[in-house]
N, CA, C and O of each residue as an XYZ file, in Angstrom:
836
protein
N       0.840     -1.194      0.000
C       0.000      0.000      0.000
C       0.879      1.249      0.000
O       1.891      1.329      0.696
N       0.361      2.426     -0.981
C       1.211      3.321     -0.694
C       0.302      4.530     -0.166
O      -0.830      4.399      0.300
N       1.036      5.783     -0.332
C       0.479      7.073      0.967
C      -0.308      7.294     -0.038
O      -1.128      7.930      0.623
N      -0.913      7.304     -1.484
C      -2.076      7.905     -2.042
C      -3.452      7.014     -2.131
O      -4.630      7.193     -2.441
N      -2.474      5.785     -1.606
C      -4.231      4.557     -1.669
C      -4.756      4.852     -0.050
O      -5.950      4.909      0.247
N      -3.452      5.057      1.092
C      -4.081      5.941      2.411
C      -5.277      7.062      2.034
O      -6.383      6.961      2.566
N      -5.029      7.942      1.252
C      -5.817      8.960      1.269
C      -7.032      8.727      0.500
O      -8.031      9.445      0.443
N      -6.758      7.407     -0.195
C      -7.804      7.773     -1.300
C      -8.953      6.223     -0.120
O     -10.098      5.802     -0.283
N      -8.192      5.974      0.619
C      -9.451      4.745      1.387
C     -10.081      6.330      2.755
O     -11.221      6.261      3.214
N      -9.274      7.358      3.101
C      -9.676      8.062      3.904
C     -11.180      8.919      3.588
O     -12.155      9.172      4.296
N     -10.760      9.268      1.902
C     -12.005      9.880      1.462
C     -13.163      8.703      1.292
O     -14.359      8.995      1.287
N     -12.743      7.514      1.170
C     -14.216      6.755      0.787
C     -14.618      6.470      2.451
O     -15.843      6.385      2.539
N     -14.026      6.321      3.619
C     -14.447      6.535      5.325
C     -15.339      7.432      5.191
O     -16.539      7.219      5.364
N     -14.856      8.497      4.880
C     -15.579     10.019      4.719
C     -16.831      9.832      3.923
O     -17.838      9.960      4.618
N     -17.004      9.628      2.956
C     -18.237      9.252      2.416
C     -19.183      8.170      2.981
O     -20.376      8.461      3.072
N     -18.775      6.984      3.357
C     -19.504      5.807      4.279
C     -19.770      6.644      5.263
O     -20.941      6.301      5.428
N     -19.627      7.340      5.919
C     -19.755      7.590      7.676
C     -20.997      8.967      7.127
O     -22.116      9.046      7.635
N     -20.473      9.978      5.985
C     -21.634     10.951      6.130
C     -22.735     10.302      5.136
O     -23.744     11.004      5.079
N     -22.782      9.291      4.447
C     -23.922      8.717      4.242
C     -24.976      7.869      5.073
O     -26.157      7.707      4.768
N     -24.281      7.330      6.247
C     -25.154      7.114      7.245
C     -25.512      8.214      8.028
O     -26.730      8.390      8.046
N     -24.919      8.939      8.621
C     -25.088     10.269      9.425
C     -24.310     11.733      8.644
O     -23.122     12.055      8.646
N     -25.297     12.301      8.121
C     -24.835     13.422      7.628
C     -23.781     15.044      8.903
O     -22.870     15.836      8.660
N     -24.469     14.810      9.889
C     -23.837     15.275     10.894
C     -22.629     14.791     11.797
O     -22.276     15.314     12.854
N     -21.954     13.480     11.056
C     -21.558     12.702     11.894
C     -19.794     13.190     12.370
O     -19.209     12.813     13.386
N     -19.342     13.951     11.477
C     -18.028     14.935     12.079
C     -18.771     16.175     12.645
O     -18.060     16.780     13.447
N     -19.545     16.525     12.528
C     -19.896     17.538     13.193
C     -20.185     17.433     14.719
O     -19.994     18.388     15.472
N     -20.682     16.159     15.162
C     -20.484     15.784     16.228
C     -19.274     15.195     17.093
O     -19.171     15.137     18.318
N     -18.232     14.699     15.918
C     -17.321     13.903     16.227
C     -16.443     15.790     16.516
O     -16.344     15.598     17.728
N     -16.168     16.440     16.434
C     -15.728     17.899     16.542
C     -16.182     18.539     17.395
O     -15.852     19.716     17.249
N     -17.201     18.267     18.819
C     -17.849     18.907     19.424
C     -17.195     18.419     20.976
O     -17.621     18.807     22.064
N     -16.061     17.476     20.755
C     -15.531     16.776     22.074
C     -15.249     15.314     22.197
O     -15.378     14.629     21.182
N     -14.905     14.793     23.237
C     -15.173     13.548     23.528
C     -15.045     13.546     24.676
O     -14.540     14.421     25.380
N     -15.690     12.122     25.104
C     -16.559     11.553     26.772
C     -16.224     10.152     26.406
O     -17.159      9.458     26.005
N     -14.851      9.542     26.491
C     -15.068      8.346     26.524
C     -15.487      7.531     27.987
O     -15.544      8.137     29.057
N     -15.768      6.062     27.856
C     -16.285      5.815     29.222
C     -14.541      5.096     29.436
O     -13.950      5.162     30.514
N     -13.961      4.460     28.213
C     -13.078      3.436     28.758
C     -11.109      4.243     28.392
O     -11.002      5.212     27.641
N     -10.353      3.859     28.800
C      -9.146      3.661     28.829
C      -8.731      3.041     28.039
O      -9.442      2.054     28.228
N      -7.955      2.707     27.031
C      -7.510      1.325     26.751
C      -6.147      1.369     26.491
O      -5.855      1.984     25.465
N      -5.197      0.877     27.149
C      -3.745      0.750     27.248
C      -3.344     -0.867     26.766
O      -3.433     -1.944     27.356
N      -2.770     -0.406     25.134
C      -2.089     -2.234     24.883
C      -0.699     -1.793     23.729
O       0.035     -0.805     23.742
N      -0.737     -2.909     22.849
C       0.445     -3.134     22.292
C       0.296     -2.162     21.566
O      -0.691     -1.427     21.577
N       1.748     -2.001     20.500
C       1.821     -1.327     19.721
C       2.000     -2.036     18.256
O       2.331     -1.524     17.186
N       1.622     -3.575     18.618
C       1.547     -4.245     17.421
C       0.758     -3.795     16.478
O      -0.154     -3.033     16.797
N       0.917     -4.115     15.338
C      -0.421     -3.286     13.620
C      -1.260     -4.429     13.900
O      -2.335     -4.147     13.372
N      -1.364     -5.661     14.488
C      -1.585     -6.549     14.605
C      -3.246     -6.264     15.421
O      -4.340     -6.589     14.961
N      -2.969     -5.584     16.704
C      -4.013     -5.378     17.380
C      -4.660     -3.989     18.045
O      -4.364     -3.312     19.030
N      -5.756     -3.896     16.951
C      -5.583     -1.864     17.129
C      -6.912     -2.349     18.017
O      -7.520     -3.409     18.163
N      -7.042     -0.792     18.602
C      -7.793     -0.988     19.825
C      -9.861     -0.784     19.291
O     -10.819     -1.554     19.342
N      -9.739      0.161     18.993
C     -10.909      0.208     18.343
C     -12.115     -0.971     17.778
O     -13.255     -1.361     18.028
N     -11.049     -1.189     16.913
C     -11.649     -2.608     15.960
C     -12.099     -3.922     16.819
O     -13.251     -4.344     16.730
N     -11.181     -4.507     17.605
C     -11.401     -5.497     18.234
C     -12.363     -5.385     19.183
O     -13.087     -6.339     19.469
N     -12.449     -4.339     19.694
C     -13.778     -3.575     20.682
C     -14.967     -3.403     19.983
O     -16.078     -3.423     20.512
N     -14.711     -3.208     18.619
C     -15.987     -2.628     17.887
C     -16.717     -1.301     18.798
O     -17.836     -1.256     19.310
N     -15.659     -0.300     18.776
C     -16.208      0.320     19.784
C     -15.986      1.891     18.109
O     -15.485      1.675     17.005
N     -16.651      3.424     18.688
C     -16.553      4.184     17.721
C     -15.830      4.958     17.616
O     -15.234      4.736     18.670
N     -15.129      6.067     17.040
C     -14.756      7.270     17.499
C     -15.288      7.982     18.448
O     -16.480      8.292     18.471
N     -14.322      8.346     19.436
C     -14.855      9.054     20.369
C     -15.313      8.455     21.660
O     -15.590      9.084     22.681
N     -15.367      6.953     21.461
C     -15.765      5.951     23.009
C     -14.854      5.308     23.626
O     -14.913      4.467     24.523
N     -13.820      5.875     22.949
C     -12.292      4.510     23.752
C     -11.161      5.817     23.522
O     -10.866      6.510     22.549
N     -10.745      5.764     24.825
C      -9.315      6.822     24.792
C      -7.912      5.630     24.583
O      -7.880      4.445     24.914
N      -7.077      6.283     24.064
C      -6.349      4.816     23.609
C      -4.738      5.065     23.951
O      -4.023      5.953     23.487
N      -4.499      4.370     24.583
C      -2.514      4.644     24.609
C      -1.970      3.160     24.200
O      -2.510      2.092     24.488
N      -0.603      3.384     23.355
C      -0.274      2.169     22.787
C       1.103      1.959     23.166
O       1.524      3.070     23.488
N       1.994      1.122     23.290
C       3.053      1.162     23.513
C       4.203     -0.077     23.184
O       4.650      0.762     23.965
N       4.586     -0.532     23.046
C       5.758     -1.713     23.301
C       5.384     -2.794     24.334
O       5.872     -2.754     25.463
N       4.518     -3.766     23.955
C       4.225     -4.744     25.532
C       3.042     -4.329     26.241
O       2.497     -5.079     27.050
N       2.579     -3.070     25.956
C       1.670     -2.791     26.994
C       1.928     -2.477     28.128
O       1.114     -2.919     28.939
N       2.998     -1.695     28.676
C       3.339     -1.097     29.441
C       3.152     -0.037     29.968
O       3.186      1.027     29.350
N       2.840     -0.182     31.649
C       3.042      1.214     32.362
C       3.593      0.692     33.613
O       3.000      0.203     34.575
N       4.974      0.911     33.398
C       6.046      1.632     34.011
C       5.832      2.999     34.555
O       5.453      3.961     33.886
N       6.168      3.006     36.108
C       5.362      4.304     36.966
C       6.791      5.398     36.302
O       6.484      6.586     36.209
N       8.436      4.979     35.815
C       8.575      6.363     35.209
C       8.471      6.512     34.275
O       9.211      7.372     33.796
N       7.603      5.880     33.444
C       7.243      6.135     32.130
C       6.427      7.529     31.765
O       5.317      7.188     31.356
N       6.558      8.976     31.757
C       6.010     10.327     31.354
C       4.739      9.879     31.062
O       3.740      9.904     31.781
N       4.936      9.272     29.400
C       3.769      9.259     28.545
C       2.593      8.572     29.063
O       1.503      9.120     28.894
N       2.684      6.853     29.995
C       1.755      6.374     30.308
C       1.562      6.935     31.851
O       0.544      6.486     32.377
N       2.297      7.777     32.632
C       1.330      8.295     33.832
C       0.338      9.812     32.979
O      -0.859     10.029     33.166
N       0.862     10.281     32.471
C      -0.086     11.453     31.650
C      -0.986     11.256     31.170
O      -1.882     12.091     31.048
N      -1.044      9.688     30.603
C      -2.591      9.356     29.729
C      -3.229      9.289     30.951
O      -4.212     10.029     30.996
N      -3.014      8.664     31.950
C      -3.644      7.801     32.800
C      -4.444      9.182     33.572
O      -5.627      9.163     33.910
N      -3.351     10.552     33.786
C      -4.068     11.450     34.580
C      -4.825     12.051     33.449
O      -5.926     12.460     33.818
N      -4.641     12.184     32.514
C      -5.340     12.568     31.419
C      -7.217     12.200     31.485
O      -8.311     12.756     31.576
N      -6.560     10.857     31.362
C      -8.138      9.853     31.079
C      -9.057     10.210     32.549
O     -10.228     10.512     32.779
N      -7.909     10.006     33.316
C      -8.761      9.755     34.638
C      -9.660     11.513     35.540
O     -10.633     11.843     36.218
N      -8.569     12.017     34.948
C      -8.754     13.392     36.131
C      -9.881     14.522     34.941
O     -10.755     15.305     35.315
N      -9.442     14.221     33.477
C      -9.826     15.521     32.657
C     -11.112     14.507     31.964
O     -12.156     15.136     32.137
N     -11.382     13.303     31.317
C     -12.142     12.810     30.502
C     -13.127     11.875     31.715
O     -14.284     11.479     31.573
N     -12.533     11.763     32.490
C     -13.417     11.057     33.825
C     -13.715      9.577     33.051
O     -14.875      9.489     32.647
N     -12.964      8.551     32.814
C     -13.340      7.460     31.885
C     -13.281      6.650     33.356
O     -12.584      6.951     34.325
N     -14.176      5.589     33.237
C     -14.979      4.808     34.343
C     -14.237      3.613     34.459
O     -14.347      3.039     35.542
N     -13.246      2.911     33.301
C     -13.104      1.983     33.314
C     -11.343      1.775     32.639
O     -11.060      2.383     31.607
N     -10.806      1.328     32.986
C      -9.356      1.261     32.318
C      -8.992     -0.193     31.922
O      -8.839     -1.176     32.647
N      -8.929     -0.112     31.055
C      -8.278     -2.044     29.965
C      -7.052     -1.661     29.625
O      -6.741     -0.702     28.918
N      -5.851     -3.021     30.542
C      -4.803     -2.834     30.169
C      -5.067     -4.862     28.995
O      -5.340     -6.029     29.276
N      -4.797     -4.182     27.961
C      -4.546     -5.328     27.221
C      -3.361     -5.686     26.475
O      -2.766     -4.798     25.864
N      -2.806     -7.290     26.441
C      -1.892     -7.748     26.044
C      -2.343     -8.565     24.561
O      -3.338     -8.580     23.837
N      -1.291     -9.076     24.574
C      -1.921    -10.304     23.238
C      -0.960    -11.144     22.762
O       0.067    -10.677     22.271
N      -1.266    -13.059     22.885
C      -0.609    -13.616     22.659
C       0.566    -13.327     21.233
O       0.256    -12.806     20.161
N       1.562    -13.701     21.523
C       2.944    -13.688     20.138
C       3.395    -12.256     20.141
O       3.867    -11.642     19.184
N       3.146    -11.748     21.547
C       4.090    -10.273     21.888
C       5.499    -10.434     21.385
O       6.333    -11.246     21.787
N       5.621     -9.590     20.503
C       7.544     -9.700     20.226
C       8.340     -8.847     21.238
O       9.566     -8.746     21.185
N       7.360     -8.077     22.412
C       8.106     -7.118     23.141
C       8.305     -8.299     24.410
O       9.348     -8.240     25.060
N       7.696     -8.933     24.607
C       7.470    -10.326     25.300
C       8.619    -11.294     24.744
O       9.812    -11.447     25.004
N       7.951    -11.721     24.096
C       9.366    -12.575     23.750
C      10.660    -12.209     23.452
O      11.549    -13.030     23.680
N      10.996    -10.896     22.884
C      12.087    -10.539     23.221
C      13.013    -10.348     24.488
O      14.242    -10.348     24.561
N      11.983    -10.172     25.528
C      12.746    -10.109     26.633
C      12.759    -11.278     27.495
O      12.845    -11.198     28.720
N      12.648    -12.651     26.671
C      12.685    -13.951     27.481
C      13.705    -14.235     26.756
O      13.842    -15.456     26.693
N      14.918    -13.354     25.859
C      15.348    -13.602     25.593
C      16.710    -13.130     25.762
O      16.672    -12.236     26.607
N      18.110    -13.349     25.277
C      19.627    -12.546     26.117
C      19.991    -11.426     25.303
O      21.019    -10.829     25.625
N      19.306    -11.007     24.254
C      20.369    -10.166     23.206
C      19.779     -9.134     23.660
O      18.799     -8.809     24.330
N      21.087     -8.493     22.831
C      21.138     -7.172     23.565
C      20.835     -5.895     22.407
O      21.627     -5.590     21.515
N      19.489     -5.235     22.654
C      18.775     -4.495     21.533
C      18.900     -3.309     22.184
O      17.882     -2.737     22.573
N      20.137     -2.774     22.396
C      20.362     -1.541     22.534
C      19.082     -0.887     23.666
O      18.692     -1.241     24.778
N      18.619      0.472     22.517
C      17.599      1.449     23.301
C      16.589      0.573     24.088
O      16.188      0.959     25.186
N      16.173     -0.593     23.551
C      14.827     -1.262     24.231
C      15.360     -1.876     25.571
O      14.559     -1.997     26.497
N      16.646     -2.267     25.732
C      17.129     -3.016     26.687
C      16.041     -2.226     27.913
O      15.088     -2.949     28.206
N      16.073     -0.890     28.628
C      15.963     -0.708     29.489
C      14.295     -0.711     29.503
O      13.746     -0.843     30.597
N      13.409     -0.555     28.191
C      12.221     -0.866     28.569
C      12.035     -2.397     28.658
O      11.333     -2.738     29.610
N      12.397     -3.165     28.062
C      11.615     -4.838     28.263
C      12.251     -5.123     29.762
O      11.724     -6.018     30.423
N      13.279     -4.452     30.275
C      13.400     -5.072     31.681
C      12.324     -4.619     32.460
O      12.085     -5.249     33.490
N      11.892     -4.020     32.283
C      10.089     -4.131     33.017
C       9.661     -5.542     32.981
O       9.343     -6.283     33.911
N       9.734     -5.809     31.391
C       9.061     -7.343     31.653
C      10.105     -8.435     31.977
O       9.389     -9.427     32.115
N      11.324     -8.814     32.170
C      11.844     -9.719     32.565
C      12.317     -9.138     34.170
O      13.234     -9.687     34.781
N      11.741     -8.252     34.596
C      11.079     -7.957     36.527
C       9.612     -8.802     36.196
O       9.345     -9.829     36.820
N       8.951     -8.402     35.434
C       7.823     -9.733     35.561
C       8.262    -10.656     35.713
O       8.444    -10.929     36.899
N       8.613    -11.479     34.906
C       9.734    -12.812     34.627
C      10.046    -12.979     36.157
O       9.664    -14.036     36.660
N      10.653    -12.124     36.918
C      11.848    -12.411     38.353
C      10.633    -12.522     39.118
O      10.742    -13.492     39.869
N       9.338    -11.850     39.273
C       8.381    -11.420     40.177
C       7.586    -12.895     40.195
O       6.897    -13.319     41.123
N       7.863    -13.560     38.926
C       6.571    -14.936     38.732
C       7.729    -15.856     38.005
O       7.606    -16.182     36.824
N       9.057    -16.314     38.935
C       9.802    -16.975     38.261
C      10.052    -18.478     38.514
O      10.710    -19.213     37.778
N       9.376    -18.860     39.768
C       8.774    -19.859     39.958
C       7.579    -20.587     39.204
O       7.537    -21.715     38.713
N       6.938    -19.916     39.248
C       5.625    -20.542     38.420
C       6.279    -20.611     36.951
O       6.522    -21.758     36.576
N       6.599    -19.586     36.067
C       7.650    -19.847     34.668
C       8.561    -20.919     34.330
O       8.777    -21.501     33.267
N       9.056    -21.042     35.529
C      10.171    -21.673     35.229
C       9.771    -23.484     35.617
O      10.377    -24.481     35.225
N       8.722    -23.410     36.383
C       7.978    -24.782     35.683
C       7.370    -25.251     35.603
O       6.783    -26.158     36.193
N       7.304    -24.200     33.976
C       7.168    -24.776     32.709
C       7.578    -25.191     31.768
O       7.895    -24.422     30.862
N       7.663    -26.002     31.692
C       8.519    -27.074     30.571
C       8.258    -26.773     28.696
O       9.060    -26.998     27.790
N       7.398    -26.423     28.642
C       6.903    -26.074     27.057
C       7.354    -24.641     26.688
O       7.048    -23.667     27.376
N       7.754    -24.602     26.084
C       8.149    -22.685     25.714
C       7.451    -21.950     25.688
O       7.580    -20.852     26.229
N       6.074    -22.490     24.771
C       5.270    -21.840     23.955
C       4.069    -21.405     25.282
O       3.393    -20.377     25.299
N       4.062    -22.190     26.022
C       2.554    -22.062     26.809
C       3.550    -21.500     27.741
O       2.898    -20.727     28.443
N       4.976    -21.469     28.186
C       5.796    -20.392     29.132
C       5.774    -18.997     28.726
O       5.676    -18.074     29.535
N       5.882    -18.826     27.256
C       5.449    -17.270     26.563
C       4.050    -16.698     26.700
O       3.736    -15.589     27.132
N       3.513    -17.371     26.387
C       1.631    -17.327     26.334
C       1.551    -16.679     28.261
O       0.992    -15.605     28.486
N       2.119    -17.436     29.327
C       2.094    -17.143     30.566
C       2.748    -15.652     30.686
O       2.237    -14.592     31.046
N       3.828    -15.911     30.329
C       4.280    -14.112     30.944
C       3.316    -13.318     30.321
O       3.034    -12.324     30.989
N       2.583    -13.447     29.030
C       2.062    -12.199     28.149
C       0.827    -11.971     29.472
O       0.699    -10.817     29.881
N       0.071    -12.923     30.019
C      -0.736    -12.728     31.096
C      -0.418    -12.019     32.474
O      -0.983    -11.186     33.183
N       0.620    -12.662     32.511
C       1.240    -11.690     33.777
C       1.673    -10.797     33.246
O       1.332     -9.848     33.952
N       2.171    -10.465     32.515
C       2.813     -9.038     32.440
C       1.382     -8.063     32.354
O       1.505     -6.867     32.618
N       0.019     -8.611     31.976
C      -0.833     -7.642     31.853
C      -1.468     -7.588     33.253
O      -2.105     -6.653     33.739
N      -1.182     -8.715     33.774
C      -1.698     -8.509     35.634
C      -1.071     -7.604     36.054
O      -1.661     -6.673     36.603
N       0.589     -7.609     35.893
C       1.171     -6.860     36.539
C       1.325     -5.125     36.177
O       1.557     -4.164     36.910
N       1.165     -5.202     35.221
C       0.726     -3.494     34.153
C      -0.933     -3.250     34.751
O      -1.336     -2.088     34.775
N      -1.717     -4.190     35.150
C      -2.816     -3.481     35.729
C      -2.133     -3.111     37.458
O      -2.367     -1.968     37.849
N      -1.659     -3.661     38.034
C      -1.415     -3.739     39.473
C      -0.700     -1.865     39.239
O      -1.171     -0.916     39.866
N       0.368     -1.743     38.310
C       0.600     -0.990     38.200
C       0.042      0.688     38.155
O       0.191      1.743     38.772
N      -0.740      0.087     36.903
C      -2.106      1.198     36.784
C      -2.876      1.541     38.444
O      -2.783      2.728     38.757
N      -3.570      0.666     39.448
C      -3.780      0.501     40.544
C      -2.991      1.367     41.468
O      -3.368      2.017     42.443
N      -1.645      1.204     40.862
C      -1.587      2.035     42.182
C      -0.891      3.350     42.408
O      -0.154      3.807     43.281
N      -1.523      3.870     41.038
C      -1.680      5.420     40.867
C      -2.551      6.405     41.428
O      -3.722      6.111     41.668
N      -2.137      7.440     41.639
C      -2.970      8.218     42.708
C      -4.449      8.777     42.136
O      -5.473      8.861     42.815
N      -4.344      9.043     41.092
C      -5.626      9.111     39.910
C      -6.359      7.988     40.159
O      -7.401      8.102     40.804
N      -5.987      6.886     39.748
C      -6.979      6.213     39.674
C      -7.439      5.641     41.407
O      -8.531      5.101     41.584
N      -6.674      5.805     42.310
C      -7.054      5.310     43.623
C      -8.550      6.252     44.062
O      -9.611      5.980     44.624
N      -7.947      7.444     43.464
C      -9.110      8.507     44.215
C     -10.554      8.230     43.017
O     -11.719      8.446     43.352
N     -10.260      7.866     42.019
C     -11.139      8.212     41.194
C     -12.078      6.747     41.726
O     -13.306      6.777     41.809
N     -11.135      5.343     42.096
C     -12.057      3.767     42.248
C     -13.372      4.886     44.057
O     -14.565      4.812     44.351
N     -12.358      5.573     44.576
C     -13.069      6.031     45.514
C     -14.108      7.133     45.445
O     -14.726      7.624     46.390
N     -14.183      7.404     44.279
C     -15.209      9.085     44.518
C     -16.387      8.866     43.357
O     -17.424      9.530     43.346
N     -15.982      7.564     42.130
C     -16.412      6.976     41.406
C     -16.668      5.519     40.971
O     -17.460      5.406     40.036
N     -16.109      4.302     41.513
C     -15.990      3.525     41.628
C     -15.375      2.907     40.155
O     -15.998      2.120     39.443
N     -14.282      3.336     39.918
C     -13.273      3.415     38.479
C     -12.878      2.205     38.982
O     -12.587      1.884     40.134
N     -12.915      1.385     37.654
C     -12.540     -0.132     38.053
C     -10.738     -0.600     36.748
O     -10.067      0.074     35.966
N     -10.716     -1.320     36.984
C      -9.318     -1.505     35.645
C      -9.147     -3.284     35.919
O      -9.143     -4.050     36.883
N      -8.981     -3.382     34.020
C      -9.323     -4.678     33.675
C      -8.163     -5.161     33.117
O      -7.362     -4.346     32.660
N      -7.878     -6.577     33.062
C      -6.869     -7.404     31.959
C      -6.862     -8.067     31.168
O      -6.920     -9.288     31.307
N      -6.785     -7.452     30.053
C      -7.216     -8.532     28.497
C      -6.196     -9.209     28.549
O      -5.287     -9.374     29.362
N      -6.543     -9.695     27.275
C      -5.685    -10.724     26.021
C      -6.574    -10.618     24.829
O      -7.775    -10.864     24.711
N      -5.577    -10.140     23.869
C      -5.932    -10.465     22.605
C      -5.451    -11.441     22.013
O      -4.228    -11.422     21.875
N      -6.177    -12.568     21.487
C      -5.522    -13.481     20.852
C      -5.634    -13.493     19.701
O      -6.789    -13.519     19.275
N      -4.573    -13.481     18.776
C      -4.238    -13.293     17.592
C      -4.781    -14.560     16.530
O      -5.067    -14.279     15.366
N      -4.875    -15.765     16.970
C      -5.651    -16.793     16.203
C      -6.985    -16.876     16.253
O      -7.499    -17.320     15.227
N      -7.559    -16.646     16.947
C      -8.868    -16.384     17.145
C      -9.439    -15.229     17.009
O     -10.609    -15.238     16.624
N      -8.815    -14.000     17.270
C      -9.516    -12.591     17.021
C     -10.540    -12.496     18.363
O     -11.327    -11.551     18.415
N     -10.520    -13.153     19.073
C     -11.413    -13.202     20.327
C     -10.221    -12.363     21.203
O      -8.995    -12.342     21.099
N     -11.264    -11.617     22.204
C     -10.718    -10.939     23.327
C     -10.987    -12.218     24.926
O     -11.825    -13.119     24.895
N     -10.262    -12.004     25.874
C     -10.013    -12.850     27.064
C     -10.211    -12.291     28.349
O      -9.349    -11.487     28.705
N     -10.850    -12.453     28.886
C     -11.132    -11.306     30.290
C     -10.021    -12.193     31.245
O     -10.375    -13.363     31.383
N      -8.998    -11.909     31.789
C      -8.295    -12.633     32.838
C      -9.027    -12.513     34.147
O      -8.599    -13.127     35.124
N      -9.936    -11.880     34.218
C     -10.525    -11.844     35.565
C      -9.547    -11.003     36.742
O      -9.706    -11.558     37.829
N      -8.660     -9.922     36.832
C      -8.232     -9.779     37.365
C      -9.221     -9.251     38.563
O     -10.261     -8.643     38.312
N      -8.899     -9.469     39.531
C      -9.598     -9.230     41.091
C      -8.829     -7.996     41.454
O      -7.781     -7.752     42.052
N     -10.092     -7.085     40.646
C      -9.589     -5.651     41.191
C      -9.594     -5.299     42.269
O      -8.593     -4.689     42.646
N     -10.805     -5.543     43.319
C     -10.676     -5.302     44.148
C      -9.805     -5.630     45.482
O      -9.378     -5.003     46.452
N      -9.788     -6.673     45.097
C      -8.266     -7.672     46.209
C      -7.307     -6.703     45.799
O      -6.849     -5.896     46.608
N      -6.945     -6.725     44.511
C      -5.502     -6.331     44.919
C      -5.091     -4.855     44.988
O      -3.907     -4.521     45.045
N      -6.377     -3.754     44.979
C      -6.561     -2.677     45.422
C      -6.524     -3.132     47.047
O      -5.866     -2.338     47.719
N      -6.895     -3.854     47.536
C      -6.949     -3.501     49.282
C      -5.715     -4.090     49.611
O      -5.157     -3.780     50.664
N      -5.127     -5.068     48.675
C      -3.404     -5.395     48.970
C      -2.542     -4.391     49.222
O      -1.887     -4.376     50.264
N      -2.439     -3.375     48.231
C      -1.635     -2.800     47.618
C      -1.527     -1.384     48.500
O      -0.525     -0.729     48.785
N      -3.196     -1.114     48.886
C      -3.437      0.206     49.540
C      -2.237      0.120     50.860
O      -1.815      1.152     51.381
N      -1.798     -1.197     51.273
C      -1.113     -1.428     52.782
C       0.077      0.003     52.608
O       0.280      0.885     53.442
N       0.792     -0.183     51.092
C       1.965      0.267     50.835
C       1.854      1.506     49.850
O       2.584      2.488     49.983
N       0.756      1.385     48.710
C       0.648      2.480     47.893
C      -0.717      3.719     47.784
O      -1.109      4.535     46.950
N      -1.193      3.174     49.454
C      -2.268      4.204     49.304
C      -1.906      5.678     49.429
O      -1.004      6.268     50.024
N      -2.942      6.075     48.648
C      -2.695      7.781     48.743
C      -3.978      8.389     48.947
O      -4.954      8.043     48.282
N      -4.025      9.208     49.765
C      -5.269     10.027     50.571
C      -5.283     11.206     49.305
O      -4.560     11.598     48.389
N      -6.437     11.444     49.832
C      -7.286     12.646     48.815
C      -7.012     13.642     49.819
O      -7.396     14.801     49.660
């Protein structure tokens, strides 16, 4: 594909969208109120929108390498106060997705320069759940495991930000853990137990309003 078949699929969007709703940038230009968060990969593989079937304007979206938030990461504490403090979004999805290359790269020894210091986020996952990893005997279902934990542990993360502590309290703002799976196109609720590990966590990372 090149940059003039981009523009030329942008104008036929443009035509589909004001043939169903003739007002329909005119509204899309008046703001947005999303309800959800959604923090995942930066794979082309898994855009956030689509798999949600959700519209413009209903999903605030941050993308990154792995799905990461790392508390000194700038960009993902800013979305987070962003979403949480200015757009008031109710709900935060940190999603992963099986055949992460930011994942498997860091179950691995080489040494990729600039990224080195972000994937050691995830091989501190790796050290944090290295018992349970380590046995596992199959590779493939040992990769498939960290991509889960690492999104447990990127929600725990999210958790225990001061935004979202005050916001689960003044609103009852909850935060979730996907999986996208790439063979199926199906999404995975891990069930993370928000609330447990909000009253865990408060021992050490609570913060008063």
């Amino acid at each position: 594909m090149n940059i003039e078949e981009i523009f030329e699929n942008n104008k036929n969007w443009v035509t589909e969208k004001l043939s169903i709703d003739p007002h329909f940038f005119d509204k899309l230009s008046e703001g947005q109120s999303p309800e959800f968060l959604y923090i995942g990969c930066s794979d082309s593989r898994a855009t956030a929108e689509e798999i949600m079937g959700m519209a413009p304007g209903q999903v605030f979206v941050h993308r990154n390498i792995a799905n990461m938030v790392p508390n000194s990461d700038l960009s993902s504490m800013s979305v987070i106060n962003y979403a949480v403090n200015h757009l008031k979004v109710n709900h935060i999805v940190v999603c992963g997705h099986y055949g992460c290359g930011g994942v498997k790269s860091a179950m691995q020894q080489s040494d990729l320069g600039i990224l080195n210091p972000w994937l050691r986020n995830i091989r501190d996952v790796y050290r944090l759940h290295k018992k349970e990893l380590n046995a596992i005997t199959d590779e493939e279902t040992k990769y498939r495991r960290l991509v889960e934990l690492n999104v447990q542990e990127q929600c725990i993360n999210v958790i225990k930000t001061a935004e979202v502590q005050k916001a689960n309290r003044d609103r009852d703002l909850k935060v979730y853990g996907w999986i996208f799976d790439l063979h199926t196109g199906k999404l995975i609720d891990l069930n993370i137990d928000f609330d447990t590990i909000l009253h865990d966590i408060t021992e050490i990372y609570k913060i008063e309003s």
